[in-house]
N, C-alpha and C positions, 0 to 999 in steps of 0.2 A: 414743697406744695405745688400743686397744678395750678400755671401761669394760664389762668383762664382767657383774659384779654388778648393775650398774645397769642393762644390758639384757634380764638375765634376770629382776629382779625385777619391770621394768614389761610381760614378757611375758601375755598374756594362757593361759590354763589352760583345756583345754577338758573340758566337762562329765564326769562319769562315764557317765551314760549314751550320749557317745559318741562310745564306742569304734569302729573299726573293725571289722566282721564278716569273719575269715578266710575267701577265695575263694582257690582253686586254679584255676590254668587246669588243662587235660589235660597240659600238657609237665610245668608244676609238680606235678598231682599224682605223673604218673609219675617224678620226678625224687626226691620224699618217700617215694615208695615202694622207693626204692636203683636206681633208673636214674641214667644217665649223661649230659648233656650231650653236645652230639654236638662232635666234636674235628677241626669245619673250620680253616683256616689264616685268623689272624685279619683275614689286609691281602692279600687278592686280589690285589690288583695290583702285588706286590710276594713273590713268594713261593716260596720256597726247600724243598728236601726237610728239611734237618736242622734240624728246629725240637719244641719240646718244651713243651706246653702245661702249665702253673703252678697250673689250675685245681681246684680241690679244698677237701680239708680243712686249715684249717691254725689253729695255735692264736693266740690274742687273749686282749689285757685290754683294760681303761679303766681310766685314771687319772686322777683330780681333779689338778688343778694350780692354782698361782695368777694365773698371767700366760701363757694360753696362747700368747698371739700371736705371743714368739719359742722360748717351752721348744720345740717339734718339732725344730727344727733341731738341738738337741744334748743332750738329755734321755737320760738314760742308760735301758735296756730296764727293763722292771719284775721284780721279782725274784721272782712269781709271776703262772700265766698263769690266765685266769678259765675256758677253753674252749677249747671248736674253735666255728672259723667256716666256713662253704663260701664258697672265694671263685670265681668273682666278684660276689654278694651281699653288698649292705649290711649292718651289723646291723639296721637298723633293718627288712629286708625279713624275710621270715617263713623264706622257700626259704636263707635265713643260717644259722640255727638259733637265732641269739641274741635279735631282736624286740628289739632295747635300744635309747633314741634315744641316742645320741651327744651332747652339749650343748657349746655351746664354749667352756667351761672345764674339757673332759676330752681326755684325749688317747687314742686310739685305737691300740695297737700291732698286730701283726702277727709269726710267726713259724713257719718252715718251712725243712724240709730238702728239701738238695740234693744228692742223689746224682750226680755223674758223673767226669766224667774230665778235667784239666785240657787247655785246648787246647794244640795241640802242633803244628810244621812252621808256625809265622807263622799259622795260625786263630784269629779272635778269639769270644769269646762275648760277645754283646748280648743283653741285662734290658730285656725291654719290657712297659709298661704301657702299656694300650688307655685309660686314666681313671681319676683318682684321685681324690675331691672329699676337700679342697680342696687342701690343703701339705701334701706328705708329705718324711721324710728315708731314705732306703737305706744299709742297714748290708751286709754281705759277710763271714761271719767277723770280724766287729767292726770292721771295717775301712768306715769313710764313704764311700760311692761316689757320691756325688751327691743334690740335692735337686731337686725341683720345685711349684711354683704353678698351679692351675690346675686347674678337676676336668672339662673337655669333652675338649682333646684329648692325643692321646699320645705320649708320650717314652719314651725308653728311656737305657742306662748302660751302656759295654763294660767286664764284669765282669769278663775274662781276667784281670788279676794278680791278683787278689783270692778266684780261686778254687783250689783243690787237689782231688788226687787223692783220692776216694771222700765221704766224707759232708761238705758246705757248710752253712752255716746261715744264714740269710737274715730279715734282719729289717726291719719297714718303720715308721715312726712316723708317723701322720697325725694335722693338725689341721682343724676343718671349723667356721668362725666360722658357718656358716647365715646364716637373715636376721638375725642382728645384728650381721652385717659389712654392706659392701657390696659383696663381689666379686661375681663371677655367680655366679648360683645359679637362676636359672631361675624357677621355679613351686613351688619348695622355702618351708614355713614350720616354724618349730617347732610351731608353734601352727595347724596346718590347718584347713580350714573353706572352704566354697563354692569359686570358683575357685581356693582355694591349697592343696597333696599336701602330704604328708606328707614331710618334708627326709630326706634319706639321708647316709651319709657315709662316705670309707674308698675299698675297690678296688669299684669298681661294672661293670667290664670286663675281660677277659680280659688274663693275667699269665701272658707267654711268653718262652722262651729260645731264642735262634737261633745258631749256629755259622755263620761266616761264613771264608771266605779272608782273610789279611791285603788281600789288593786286592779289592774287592769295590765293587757297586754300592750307595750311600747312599740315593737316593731318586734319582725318577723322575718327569719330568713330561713328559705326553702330550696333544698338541696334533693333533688332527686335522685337517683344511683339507681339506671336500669339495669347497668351490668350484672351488680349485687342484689336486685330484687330489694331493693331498700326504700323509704324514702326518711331521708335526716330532717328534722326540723331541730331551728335554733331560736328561741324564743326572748328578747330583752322584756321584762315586766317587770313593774312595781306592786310590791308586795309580797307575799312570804305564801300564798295559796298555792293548789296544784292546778296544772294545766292539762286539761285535757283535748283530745282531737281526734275528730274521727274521720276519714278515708273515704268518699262517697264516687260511686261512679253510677251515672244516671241515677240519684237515688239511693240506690243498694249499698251497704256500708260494705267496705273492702279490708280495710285495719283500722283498728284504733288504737291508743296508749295513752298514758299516763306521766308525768314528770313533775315534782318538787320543787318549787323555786328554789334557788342556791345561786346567793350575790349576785341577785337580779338576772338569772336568766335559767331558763328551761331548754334541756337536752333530751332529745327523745328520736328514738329510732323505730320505724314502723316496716315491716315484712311486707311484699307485695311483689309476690313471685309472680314472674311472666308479664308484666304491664304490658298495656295496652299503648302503643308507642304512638309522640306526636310526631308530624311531619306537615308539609305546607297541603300533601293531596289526603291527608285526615288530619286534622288538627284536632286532635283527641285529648279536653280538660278533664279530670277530676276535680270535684269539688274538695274541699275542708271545710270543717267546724270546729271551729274553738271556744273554749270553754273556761276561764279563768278564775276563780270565786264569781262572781255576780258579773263579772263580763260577759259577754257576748260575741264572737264576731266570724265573720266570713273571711274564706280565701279562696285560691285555686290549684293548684299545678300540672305539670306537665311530666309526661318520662320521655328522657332522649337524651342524647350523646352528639357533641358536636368536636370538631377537634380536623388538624390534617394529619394523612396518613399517606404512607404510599399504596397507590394501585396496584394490581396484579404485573405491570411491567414497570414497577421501583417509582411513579411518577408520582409527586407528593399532590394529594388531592385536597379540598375541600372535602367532610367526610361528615353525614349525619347516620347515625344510629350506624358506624361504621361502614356504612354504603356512599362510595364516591356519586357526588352532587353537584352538578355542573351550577352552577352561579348565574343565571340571569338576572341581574339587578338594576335598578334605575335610581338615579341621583332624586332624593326628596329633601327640598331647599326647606316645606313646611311654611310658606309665606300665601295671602289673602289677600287679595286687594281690600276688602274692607276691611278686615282686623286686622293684617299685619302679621305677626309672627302665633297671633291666638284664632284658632280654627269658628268660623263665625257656630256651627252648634256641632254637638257631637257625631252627630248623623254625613258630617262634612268630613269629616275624618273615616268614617268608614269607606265614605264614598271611592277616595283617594284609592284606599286601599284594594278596593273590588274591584274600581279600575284597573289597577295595575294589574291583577289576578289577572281579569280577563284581556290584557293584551300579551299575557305567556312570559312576563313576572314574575318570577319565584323570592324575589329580594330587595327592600329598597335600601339605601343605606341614608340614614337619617342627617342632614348634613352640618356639621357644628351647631348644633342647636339639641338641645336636650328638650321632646315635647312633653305634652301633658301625660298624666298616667293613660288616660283613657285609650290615649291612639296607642300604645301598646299592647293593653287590651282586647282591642280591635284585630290587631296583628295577630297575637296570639289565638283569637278566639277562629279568624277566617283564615290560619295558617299564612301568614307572609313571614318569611325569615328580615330580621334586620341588622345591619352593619350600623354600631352606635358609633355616630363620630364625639370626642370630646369639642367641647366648647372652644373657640381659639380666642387669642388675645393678643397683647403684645403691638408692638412695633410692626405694620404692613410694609412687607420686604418690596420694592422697585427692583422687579425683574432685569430695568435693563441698564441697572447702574454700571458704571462701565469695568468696575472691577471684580464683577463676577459673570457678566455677560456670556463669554465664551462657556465656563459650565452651566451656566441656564441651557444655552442651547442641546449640548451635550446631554444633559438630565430630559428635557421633557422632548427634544426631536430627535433624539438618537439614542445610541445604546448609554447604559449607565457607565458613567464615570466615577471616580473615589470620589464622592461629591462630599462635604464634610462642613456644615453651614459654619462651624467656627471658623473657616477659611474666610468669609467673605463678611465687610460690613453691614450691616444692618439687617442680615440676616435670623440670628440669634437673638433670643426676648434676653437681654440684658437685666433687664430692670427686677429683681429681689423680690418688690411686693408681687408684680405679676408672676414669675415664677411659686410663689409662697400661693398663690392664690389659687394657679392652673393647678398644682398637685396636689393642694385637697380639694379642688372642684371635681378631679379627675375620681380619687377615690372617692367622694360623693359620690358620684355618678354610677360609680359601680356597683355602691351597697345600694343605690335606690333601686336600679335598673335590674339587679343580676336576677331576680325569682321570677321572670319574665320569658318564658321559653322560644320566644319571638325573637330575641336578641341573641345572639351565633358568633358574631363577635364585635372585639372592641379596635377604634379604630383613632389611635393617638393626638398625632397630627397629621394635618392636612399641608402639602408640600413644605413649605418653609414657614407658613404662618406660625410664630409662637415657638420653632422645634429648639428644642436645648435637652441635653441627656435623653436622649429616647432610647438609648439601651437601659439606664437606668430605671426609668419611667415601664421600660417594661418587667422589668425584676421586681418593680412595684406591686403592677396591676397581676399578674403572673402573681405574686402572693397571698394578692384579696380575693381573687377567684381563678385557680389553679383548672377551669373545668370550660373553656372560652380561647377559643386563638384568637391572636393579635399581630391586627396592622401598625404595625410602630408608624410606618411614614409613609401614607397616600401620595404618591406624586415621585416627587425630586426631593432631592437629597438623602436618598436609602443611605441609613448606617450599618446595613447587615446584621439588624435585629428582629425580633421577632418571628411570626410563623406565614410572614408572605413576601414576596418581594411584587410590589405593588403601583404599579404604571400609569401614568395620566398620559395619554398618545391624542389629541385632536387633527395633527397636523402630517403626522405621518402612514405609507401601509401599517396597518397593524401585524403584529408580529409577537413570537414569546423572543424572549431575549433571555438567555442563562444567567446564573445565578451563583456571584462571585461568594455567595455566604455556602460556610459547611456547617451541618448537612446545608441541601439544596432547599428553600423554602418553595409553597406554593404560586405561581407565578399565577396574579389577577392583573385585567387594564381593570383600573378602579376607577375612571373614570374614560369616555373617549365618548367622540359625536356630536353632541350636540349643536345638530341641525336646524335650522331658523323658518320658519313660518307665519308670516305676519296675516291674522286674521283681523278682515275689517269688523270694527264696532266692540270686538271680544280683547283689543290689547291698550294697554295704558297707554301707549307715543303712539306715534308716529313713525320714529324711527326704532329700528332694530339691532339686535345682538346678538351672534349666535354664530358658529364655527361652517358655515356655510348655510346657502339660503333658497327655499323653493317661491317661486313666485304663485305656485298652484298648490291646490291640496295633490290633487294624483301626484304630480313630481316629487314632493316632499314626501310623501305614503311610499313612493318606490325608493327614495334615496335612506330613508330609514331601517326601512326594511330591506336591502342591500348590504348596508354598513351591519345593522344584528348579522345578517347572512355571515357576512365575513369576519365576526367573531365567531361565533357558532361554529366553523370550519376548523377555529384554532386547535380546537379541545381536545381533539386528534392527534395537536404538537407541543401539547404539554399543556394548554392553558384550562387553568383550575374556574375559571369565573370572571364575567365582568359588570361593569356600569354605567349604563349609559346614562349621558347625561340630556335632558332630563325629564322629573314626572309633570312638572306643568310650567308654562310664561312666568314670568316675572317682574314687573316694571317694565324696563328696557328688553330685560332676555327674551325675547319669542321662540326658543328651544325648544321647548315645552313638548311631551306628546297630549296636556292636555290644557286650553286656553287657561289664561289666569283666573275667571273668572266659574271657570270648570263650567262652561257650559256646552265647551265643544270638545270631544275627542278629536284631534286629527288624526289617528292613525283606524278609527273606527267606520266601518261602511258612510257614505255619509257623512262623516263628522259628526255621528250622535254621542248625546253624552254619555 
């Protein structure tokens, strides 16, 4: 059991002086100012008329407990509430209302009405959350409808008996151990400071109700095959009806088919010779329509081919629709100063994204943090490719303990070394449940994320955080989606798996460095730069953090653009792609090419946003 006391009291406290500086972006402020979130459907590719979005006001407490670990599960509601909360904001984000940390030995409630109408004629209603951090339990009219583990991706709970004609009441209990657990948790500390944010906890993504036919489709996986002129669909649905779907581009039907349910699921293959290929300079969607007895619902996809390959001189490339693709990417942490790890409206998220387009962008790679469906979306819909990093967890490894010291250096300032984290203590995530955890989060992540043609590849672990089996781990992911290269290990400690051999350089010339793995994988810096920028009135401190530092906007505009210069140069000597780190401030970090509060480009004429 997790010695809460003991964890919290050897936590470190950070100064009074400092605190955080409240930043509003533009959606946040308009949102403080009694604006609305805008009320898109939260899973594109899966999406129906009758659905009813959760998001809003709804009342909360926190309660001290003694044994967090397993009260969530059956903790009875508290018998007063403290507030209203806005969800889908943390408390701990500001656009919340409440700014309170959560600690884990407090429990988080949750409480809200439900006005509707019970289904009726075999319709079911499904309770879907978009993310929860960490373990939350669903009440229904006092009635237990289900729990879950896990704060990246989403689940839901079909609440039909549980619910009655006109007002329901809806209650949700979360526990969120933070860093003194070990589940994933990302870039979450209690105690933040330099690269680690500020921990969140609770519903941090949209909380929707859908009404469905008793037969109806479950999920959807979509497999394009432009080589073959194909596209596969694979259909999980409940009930015994056929499925139908039809092919649309601008409109115009292009194929349709038909397929049988058989032990809950639908196989169908549609013909669609010559497609109209995606890439990030046409991001070219079709539509879908499907059709299941009395169901209804919407998709999308994409045709393209992503994969390495060798170039015309043997040099293994990054390689979309079989054309070598140089990799301009930028590290996206996905953090807010008012909300935190949830994008204050959807329109904030595109923003990100058009940004980055327009400062010559082709890539971001999404950083341990799995986000909402929508900014995929977004991705796919304005062409940005993305590098999916998995979630991390585990034990945070001390770079400069003394008995691995000498290969730290070796790994991220010099060339590689047999680096092999079993070698060194507290390297390795020991711990059974966190591993049991990280590798079905891992394959979660893939069946959520894979029908997303924005996503090009998967990206394991990130240096040492969390790494244990990652050639295993890629024999894994390689079995769930055979059609995606993979970065087993961002950083330090490469085990000579996978399809990249993948470099984090801050401190040295950059360089390609050969590749002890046979064949030769594609060599990317997967991360390198980031350069520091302290803009007054646009950054949370005072002080700053960042891998060198301009005291002016022009200095920083020419040292950034310098450092791109001298990756760009490499592509020449082998290098397949990189990443710079990164797309906006954070807390502490003033890296950023765009302030925390996105209201300033630095790297833009001006500093416009």
């Amino acid at each position: 059991m997790l010695d809460i006391k003991r964890v919290l009291a050897s936590a470190p406290r950070k100064p009074k002086d400092a605190e955080l500086r409240e930043l509003l972006t533009p959606w946040g402020e308009a949102l403080a100012a009694g604006g609305e979130r805008a009320k898109a459907h939260p899973r594109p590719q899966l999406a129906r008329e009758a659905f009813e979005l959760l998001d809003g006001w709804w009342d909360y407490a926190i309660a001290a407990i003694a044994d967090a670990g397993g009260a969530w599960r059956d903790a009875p509601p508290p018998a007063a509430w403290d507030g209203r909360i806005r969800v889908p904001f943390s408390p701990e984000a500001p656009l919340s209302g409440v700014r309170r940390q959560v600690r884990p030995d407090e429990l988080l409630w949750y409480r809200r009405a439900l006005s509707c109408t019970k289904p009726a004629g075999g319709e079911r209603a499904l309770l879907h959350f978009e993310a929860v951090d960490y373990a939350c339990a669903v009440q229904v009219n006092g009635t237990r409808i289900g729990e879950h583990a896990g704060g990246y991706l989403p689940f839901s709970f079909d609440v039909t008996d549980a619910l009655a004609d006109g007002e329901n009441e809806l209650v949700l209990c979360v526990w969120d151990p933070s860093d003194a657990g070990t589940q994933l948790r990302g870039k979450q500390r209690l105690a933040r400071g330099g690269i680690w944010y500020t921990a969140q906890s609770g519903i941090w993504q949209s909380v929707w109700l859908e009404t469905v036919p008793e037969e109806h489709v479950v999920a959807l996986e979509i497999d394009p095959r432009p080589d073959e002129g194909k596209l596969v669909l694979s259909a999980a649905v409940r009930g015994e009806a056929t499925l139908a779907v039809r092919l649309l581009d601008d409109d115009a039907e292009v194929a349709h088919g038909e397929a049988r349910a058989e032990n809950g699921r639908c196989e169908l293959a549609l013909d669609v010779p010559d497609p109209h290929l995606w890439s990030p300079d046409d991001p070219h969607l079709y539509d879908l329509e499907l059709s299941f007895g009395r169901d209804r619902a919407t998709s999308y996809c994409a045709f393209r081919t992503v994969g390495v390959e060798p170039d015309a001189q043997g040099v293994p490339r990054f390689c979309l629709n079989h054309e070598p693709l140089f990799l301009h990417g930028v590290l996206d942490q996905g953090y807010w100063p008012d909300g935190l790890m949830t994008a204050p409206d959807d329109e904030a998220l595109a923003h990100d994204v058009r940004a980055m387009r327009e400062a010559g962008f082709n890539l971001l790679r999404k950083h341990i943090k799995v986000e909402s469906d929508r900014f995929y979306w977004w991705c796919d819909k304005l062409g940005m490719l993305v590098w999916q990093d998995m979630a991390s967890g585990g034990g945070t490894p001390d770079p400069w303990h003394s008995s691995y010291k000498p290969t730290f250096f070796r790994a991220s300032w010099g060339r590689f070394a047999d680096d092999d984290p079993r070698h060194f203590p507290g390297l390795a995530a020991d711990d059974p449940a966190f591993r049991k955890e990280w590798t079905a989060t891992c394959a979660g992540t893939v069946r959520h994320l894979r029908n997303h043609p924005c996503v090009v590849a998967w990206v394991l672990f990130n240096e040492a955080w969390g790494q244990f089996d990652a050639c295993r781990a890629v024999e894994a992911v390689r079995a769930l989606d055979p059609t995606r290269p993979i970065d087993a290990v961002s950083g330090w400690y490469d085990q000579r798996c996978g399809d990249f051999l993948s470099v984090h350089n801050y401190f040295r010339p950059l360089e390609v460095y050969p590749d002890a793995a046979r064949p030769p994988r594609a060599f990317v810096i997967s991360e390198f730069g980031g350069l520091s920028h302290h803009v007054d009135g646009h950054s949370s401190l005072e002080t700053s953090y960042g891998y060198g530092s301009s005291s002016d906007l022009a200095s920083f505009q020419g040292a950034v653009r310098a450092t791109l210069a001298q990756a760009d140069a490499l592509e020449g000597e082998g290098l397949a792609g990189y990443v710079y780190t990164q797309l906006s401030d954070v807390e502490e970090e003033t890296n950023g090419i765009l302030t925390y509060d996105r209201r300033v480009n630095k790297l833009a004429e001006g500093g416009a946003s």
